[in-house]
C-alpha positions as CSV (number, residue, x, y, z in Angstrom):
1,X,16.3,-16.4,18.6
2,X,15.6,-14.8,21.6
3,X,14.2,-11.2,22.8
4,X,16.6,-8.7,22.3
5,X,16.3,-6.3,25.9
6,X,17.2,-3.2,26.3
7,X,17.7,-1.0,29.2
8,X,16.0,2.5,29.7
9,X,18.2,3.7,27.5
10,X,18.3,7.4,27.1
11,X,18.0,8.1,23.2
12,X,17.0,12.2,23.3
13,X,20.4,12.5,21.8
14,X,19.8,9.8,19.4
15,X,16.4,11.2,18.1
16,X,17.6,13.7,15.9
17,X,21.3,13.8,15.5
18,X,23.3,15.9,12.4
19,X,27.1,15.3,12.3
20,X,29.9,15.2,9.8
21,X,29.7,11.5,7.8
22,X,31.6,10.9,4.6
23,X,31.0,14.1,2.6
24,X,30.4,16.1,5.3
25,X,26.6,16.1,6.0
26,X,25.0,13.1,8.5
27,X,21.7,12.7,10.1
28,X,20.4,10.1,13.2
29,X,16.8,9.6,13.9
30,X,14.5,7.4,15.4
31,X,12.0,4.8,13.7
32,X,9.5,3.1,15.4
33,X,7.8,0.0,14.1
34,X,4.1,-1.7,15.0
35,X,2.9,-4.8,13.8
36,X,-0.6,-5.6,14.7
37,X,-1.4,-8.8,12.7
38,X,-3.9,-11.7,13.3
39,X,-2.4,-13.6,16.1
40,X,0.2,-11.0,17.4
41,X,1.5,-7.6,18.2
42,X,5.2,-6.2,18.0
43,X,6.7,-3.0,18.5
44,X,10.2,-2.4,17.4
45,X,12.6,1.0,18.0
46,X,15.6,1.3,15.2
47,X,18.2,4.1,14.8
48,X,18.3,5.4,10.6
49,X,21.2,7.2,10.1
50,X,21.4,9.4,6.5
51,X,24.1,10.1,5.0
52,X,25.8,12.4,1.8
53,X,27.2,10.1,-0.4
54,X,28.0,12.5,-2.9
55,X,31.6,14.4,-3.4
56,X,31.9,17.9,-1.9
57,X,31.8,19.0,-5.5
58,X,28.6,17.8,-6.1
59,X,25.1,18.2,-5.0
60,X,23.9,16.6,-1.7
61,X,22.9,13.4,-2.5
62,X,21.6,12.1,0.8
63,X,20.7,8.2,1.3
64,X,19.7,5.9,4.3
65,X,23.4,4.4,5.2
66,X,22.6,2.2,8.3
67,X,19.7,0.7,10.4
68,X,20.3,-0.4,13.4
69,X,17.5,-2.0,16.0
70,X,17.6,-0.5,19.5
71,X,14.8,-2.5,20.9
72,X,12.6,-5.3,20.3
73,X,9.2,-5.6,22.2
74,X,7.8,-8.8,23.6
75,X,5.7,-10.6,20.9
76,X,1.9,-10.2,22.6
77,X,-1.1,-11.5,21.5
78,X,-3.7,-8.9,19.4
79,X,-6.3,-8.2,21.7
80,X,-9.8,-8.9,20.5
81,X,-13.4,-7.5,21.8
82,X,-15.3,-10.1,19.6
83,X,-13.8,-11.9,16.6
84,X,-14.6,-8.5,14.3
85,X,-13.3,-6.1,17.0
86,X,-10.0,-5.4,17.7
87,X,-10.0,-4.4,21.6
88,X,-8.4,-0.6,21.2
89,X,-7.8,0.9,25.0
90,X,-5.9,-2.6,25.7
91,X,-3.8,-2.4,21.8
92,X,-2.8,1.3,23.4
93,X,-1.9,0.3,26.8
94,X,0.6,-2.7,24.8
95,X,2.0,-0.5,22.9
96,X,2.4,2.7,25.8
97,X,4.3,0.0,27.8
98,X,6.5,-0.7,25.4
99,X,7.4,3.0,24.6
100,X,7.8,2.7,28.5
101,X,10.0,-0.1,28.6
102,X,12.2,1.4,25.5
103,X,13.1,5.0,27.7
104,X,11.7,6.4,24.5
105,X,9.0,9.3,24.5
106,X,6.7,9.7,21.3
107,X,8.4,12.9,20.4
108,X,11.3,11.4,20.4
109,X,10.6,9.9,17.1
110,X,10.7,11.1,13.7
111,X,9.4,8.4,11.7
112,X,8.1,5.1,10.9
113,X,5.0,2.7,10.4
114,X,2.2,0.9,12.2
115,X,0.9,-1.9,9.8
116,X,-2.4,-3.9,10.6
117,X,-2.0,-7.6,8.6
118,X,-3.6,-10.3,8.1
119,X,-7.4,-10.8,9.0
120,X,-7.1,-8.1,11.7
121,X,-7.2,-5.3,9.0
122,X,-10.5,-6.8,8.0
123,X,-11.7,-5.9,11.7
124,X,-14.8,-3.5,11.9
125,X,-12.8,-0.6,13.6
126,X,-9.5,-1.4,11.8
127,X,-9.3,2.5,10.3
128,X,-10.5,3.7,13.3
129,X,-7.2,1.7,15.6
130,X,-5.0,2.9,12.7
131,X,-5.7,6.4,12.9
132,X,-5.2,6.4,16.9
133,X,-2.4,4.8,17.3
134,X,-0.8,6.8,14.2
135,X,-1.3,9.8,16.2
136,X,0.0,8.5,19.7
137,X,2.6,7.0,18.1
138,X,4.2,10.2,16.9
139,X,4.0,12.8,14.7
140,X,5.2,10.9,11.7
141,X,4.1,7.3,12.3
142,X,2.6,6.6,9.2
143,X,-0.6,4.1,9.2
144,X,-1.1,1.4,6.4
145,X,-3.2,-1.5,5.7
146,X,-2.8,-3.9,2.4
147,X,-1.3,-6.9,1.5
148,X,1.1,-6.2,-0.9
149,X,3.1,-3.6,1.0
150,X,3.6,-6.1,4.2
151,X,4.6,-8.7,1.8
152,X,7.6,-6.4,1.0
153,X,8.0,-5.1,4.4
154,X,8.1,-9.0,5.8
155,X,10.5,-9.7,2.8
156,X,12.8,-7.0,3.4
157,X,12.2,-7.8,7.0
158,X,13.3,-11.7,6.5
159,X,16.4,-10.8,4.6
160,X,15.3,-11.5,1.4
161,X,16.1,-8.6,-0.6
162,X,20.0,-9.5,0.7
163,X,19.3,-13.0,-0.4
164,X,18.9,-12.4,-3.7
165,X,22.2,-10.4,-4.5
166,X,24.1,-12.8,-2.1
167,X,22.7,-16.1,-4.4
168,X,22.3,-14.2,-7.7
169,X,19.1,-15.2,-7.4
170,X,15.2,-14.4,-7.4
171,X,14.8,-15.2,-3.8
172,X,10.4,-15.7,-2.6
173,X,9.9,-15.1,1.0
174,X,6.2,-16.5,2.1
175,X,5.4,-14.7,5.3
176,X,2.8,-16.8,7.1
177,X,0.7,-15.1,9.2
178,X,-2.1,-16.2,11.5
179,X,-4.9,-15.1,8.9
180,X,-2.9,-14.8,5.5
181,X,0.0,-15.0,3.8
182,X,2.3,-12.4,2.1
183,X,4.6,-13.6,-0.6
184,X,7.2,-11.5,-2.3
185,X,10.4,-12.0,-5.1
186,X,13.5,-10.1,-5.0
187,X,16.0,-10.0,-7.7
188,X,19.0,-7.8,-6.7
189,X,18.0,-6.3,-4.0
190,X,14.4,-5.4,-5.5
191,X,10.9,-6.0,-5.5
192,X,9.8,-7.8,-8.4
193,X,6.7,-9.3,-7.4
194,X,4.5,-9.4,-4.3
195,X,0.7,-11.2,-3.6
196,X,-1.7,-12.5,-0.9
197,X,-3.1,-15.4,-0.1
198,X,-5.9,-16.6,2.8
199,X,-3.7,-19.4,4.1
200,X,-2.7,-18.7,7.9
201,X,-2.2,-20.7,10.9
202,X,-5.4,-19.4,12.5
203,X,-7.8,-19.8,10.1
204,X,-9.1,-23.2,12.1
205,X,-8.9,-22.8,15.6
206,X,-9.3,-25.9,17.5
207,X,-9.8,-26.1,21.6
208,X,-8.1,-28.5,23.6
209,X,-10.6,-31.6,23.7
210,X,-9.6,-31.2,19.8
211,X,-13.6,-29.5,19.3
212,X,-13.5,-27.0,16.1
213,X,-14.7,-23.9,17.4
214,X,-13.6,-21.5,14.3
215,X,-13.2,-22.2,10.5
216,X,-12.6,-19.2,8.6
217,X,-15.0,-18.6,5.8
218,X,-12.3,-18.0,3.2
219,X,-11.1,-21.5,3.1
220,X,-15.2,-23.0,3.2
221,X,-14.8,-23.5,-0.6
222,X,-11.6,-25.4,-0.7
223,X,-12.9,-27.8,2.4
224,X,-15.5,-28.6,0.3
225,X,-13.5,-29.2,-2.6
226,X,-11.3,-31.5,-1.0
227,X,-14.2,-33.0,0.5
228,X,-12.8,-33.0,4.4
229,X,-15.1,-33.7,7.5
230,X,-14.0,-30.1,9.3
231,X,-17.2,-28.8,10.5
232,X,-17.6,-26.0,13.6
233,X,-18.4,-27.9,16.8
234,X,-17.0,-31.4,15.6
235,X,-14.0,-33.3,16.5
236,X,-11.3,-32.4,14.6
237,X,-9.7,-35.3,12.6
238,X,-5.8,-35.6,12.4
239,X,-6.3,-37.2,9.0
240,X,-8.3,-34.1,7.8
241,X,-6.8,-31.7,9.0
242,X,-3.6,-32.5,7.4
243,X,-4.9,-33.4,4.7
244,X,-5.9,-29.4,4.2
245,X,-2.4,-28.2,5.3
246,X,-0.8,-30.5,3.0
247,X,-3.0,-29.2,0.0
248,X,-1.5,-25.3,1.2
249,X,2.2,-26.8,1.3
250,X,1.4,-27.5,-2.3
251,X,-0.1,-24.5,-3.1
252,X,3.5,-22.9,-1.9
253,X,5.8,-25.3,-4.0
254,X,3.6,-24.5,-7.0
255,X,4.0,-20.9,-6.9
256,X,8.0,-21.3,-6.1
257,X,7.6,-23.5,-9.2
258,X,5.8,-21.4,-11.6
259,X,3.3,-24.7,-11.9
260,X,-0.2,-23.8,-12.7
261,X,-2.5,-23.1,-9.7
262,X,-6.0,-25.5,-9.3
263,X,-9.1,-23.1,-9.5
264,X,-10.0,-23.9,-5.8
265,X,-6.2,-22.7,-5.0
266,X,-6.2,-19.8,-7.0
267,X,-9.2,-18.4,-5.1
268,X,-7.0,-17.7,-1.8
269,X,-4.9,-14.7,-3.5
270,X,-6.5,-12.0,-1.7
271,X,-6.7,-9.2,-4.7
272,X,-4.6,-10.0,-7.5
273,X,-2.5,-13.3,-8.4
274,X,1.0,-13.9,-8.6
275,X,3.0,-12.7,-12.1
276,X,4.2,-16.8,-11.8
277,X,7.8,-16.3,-12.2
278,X,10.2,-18.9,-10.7
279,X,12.2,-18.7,-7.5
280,X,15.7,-19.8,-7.9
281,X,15.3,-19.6,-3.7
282,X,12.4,-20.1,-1.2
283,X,12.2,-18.7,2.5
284,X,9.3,-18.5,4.9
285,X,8.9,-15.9,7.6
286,X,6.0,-15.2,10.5
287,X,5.2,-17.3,13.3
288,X,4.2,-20.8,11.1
289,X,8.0,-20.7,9.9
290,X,9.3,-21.3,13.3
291,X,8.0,-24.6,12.7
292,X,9.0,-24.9,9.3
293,X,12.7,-24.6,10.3
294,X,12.4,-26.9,13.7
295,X,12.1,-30.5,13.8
296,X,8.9,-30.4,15.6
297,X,7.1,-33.6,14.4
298,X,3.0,-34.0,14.7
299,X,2.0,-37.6,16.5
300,X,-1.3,-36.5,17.8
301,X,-4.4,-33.8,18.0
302,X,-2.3,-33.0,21.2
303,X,0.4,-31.8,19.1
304,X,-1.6,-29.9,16.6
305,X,-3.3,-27.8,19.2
306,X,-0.2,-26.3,20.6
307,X,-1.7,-22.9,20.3
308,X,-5.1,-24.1,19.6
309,X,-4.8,-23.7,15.9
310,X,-3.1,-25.5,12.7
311,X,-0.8,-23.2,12.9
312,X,2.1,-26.7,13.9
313,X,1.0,-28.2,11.7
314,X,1.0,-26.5,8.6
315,X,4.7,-25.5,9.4
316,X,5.2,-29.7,9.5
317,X,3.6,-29.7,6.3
318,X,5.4,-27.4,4.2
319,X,8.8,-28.8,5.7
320,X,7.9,-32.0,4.2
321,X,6.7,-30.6,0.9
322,X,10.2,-28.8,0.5
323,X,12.0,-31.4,1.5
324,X,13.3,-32.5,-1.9
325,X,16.9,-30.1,-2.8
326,X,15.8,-29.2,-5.7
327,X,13.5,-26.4,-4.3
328,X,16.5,-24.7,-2.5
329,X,14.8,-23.9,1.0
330,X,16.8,-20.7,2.9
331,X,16.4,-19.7,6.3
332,X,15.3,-16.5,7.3
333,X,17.1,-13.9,9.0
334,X,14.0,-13.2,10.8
335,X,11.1,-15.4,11.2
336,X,8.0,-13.8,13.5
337,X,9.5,-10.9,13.8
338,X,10.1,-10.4,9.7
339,X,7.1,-7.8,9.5
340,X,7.7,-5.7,12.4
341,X,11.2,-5.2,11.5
342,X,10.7,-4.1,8.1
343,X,7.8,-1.5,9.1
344,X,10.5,-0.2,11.6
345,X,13.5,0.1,9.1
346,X,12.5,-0.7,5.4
347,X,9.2,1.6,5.3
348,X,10.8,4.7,4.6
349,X,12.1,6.3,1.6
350,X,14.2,9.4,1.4
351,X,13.6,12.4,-1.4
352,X,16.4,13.6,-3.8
353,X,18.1,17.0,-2.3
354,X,16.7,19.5,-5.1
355,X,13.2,20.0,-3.6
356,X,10.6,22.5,-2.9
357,X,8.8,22.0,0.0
358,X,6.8,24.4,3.0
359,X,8.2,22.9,6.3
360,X,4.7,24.6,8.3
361,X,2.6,21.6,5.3
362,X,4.8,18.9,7.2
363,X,4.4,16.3,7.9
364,X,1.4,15.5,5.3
365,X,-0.8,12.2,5.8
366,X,-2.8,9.8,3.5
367,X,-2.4,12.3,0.3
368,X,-4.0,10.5,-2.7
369,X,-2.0,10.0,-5.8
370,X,-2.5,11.0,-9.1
371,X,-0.5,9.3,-11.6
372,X,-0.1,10.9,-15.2
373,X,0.5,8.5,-18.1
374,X,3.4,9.4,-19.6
375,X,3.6,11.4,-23.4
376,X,5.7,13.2,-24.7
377,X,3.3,16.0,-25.4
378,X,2.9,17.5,-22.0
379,X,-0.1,19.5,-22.7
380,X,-1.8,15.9,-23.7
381,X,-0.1,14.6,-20.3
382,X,-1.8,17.0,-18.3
383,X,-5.3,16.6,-20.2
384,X,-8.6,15.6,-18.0
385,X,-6.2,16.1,-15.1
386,X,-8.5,19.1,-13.7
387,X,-11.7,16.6,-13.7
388,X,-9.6,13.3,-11.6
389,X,-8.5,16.4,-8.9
390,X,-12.4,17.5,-8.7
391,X,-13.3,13.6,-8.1
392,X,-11.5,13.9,-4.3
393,X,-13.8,17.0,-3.2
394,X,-12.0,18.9,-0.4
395,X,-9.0,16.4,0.1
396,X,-5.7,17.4,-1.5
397,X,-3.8,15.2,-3.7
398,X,-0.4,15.0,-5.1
399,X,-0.1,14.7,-9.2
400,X,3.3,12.4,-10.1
401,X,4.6,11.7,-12.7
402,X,8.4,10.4,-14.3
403,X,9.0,13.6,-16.2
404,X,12.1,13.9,-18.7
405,X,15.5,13.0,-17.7
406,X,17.2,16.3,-18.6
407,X,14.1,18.4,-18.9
408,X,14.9,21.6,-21.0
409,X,13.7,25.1,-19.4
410,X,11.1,25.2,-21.9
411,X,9.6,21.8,-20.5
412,X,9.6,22.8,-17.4
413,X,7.7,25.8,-17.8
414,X,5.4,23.9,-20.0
415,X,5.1,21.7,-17.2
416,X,4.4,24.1,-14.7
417,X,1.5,26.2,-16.5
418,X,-0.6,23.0,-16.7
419,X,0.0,22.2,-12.7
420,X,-0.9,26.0,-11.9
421,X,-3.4,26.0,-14.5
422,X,-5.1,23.1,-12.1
423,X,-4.6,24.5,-8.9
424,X,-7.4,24.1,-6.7
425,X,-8.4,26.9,-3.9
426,X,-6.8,26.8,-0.7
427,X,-4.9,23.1,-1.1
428,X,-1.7,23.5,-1.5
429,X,0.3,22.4,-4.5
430,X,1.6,18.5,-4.2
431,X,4.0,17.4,-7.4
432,X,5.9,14.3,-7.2
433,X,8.3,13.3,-10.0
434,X,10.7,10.8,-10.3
435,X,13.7,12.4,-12.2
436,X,15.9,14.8,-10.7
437,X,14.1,18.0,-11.3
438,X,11.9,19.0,-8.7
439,X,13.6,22.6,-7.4
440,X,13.6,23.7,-10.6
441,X,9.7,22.9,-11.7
442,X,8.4,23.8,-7.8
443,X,10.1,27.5,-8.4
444,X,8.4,27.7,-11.6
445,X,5.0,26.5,-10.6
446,X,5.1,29.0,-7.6
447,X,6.2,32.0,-9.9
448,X,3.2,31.3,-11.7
449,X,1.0,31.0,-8.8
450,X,-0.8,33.5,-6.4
451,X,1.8,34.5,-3.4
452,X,-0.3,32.3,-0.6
453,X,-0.9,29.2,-2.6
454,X,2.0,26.6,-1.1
455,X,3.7,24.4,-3.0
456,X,5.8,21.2,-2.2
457,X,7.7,19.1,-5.2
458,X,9.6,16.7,-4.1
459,X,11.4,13.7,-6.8
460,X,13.5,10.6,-6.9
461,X,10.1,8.6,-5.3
462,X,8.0,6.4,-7.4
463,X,4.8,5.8,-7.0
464,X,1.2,4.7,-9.1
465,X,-2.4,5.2,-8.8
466,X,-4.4,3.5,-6.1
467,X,-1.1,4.7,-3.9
468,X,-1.1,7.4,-0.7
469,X,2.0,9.1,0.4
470,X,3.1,10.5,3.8
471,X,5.8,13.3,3.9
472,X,7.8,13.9,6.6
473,X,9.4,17.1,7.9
474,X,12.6,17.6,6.8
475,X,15.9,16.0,7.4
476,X,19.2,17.7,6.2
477,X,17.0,19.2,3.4
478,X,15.4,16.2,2.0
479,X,11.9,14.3,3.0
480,X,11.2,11.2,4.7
481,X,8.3,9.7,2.7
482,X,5.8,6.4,2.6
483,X,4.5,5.4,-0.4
484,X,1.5,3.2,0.9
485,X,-2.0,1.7,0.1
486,X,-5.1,1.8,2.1
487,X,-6.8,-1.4,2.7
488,X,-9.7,-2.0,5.0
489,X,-12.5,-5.1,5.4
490,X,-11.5,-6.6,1.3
């Protein structure tokens, strides 16, 4: 596929746009993408247009009804200071050129999402490039680092998430990266599953008289294993070095499979494992599937070293190992670019319309969530909640929780006494529920509340402990929000 150019196209009118759609109530805005990964950088501009889709006689009910991408930024390689330094001042002047290039000025856009992947968020100033760049990016460019939220990005991204209701299927998309890969399984449309693993095309880098000059220490133990002559400074052996690309090609038909992992394999997921539920459908994404879905064949060292890595080869590898029908290999919609273009267009997730919320708090970053177990005794809901809020000092957090369907008005205001019962100083008031409620229990915690506490409650966003959110300022009266995680040097 190639580079989809754009003139300076002039998209002030674009960049916040309300107009009449379906039901009377429509919103334009700009999203902006960034993909710093391993081996590459990307930057991506997309038009989000939000819609009501509910009757005039109902309440608003606004949803994301189109994405479309304006631009798409040369793929560049991730500038590095040392191998554990990611060179900032030249990162910024990438990604100012390409704002250049676009016609687009930061305050021209409203939303969207730098990721950092693979091994470069294990870079010793990867928070510190994160929260730069979120705030040159613009005022609502969230920042995020993890592996299990750019697995579903580069899923979405690839077209996987259409895949699956198009087959009827669970549909894995493997996005191989130069450090790691992200796997994830859709099943109508949805996340079902998403992992890591250390397998990347860069994790040997070889120079071009064939000398290894880099072996990532997160694959040491399975060299070993396998008992292969790789060794830093050596000549790299054709033989060998397949012979360790071949064992990863496995290691991705067993998963697809739901065959059980060697204990030398299972070591690369990076966190957690896989739930080991079958795919019915398998597609790769990042830069290794560009080989995957060639017919570039390896004959020599000459060929391996294309980019000075294994990063060929490994794409050779797993063509062959998915070879036989039976594993029912799709192409993606997007291959390298499969990341990028979900943190530009599949990031963001719009509120419900009944919401409290202080447009002067927006946009909120990084706000730690607290998630309640659920009970059907609220009072025993809320319990110890007052000791988790003391744990994060001076940084607000946001307490969420799934709440009754149909809460009663008594529930609510059960509800609400605990929240303003824990309350703490100056922060304001952050609830987060995921039925249709949030207006109602917002007024009610603010009526029991001192007149300058603030409160925002927003619903219809799910989210879990361990997870951040970022709120946006308001669009046709809902929130944009990011429900993220926070991953540095794991």
């Amino acid at each position: 596929m190639g580079f989809m150019t754009c003139p300076r196209i002039s998209i002030r009118d674009v960049s916040l746009i309300e107009g009449v759609g379906r039901f009377g109530m429509e919103r334009e805005f700009l999203s902006v993408g960034i993909d710093i990964g391993t081996t590459t950088t990307q930057v991506i501009f997309s038009r989000i247009k939000v819609e009501n889709t509910a009757t005039s006689f109902l309440i608003p009910e606004m949803k994301i009804t189109d994405k479309k991408i304006l631009y798409k930024s040369e793929i560049h390689f991730t500038p590095l200071l040392a191998r554990d330094k990611i060179h900032l001042p030249e990162l910024k002047a990438i990604i100012e050129s390409e704002y250049d290039k676009a016609g687009i000025q930061k305050d021209e856009i409203v939303t969207g999402a730098i990721i950092i992947t693979g091994e470069t968020a294990r870079k010793n100033n990867a928070e510190e490039v994160l929260r730069v760049l979120s705030d040159f990016a613009g005022d609502f460019v969230v920042a995020t680092a993890g592996p299990d939220l750019e697995s579903i990005l580069a899923g979405y991204g690839a077209g996987a998430a259409e895949a699956s209701n198009h087959f009827t299927a669970r549909v894995v998309n493997f996005d191989i990266g130069g450090g790691t890969t992200n796997g994830a399984i859709f099943w109508e449309g949805e996340v079902i599953d998403s992992f890591a693993l250390d397998i990347g095309g860069r994790l040997i880098q070889i120079d071009q008289q064939g000398v290894i000059c880099y072996i990532s220490e997160k694959i040491t133990q399975l060299i070993n294993y396998l008992q292969l002559e790789l060794v830093v400074g050596a000549k790299a052996k054709l033989k060998d070095i397949k012979a360790l690309t071949d064992a990863f090609a496995k290691i991705f038909v067993q998963i697809s499979s739901s065959e059980s992992l060697e204990e030398e394999a299972a070591k690369l997921f990076i966190g957690h494992r896989h739930k080991g539920m079958k795919a019915e459908k398998i597609m790769f994404s990042g830069g290794v599937a560009e080989f995957i879905y060639s017919d570039y064949e390896i004959g020599s060292m000459k060929d391996v070293t294309l980019f000075g890595d294994i990063g060929p080869l490994l794409g050779c590898s797993i063509r062959k190992a998915f070879e036989n029908d039976q594993y029912h290999l799709v192409e993606a919609r997007e291959k390298i670019r499969a990341t990028v273009i979900g943190a530009g267009s599949h990031s963001i997730k719009i509120s419900g319309s009944t919401i409290l919320f202080d447009e002067d708090l927006l946009p909120l970053k990084n706000i730690p969530i607290i998630k309640l177990a659920e009970n059907e005794d609220i009072n025993h809901m809320f319990n110890g909640i007052g000791e988790k809020i003391k744990r994060y000092g001076d940084i607000p957090v946001a307490l969420a929780f799934k709440g009754p369907k149909s809460p009663s008005y008594g529930q609510i205001k059960e509800m609400a006494k605990a929240i303003a019962a824990n309350a703490v100083g100056s922060h304001p008031v952050i609830v987060i529920v995921e039925n249709d409620f949030a207006k109602a229990l917002g007024q009610t915690v603010m009526n029991m509340l001192n007149t300058g506490t603030r409160v925002i409650c927003i619903d219809q966003i799910k989210v879990d402990n361990g997870d951040y959110i970022d709120i946006g300022k308001s669009i046709a009266n809902v929130v944009p929000t990011v429900v993220k995680t926070l991953i540095f040097k794991q």
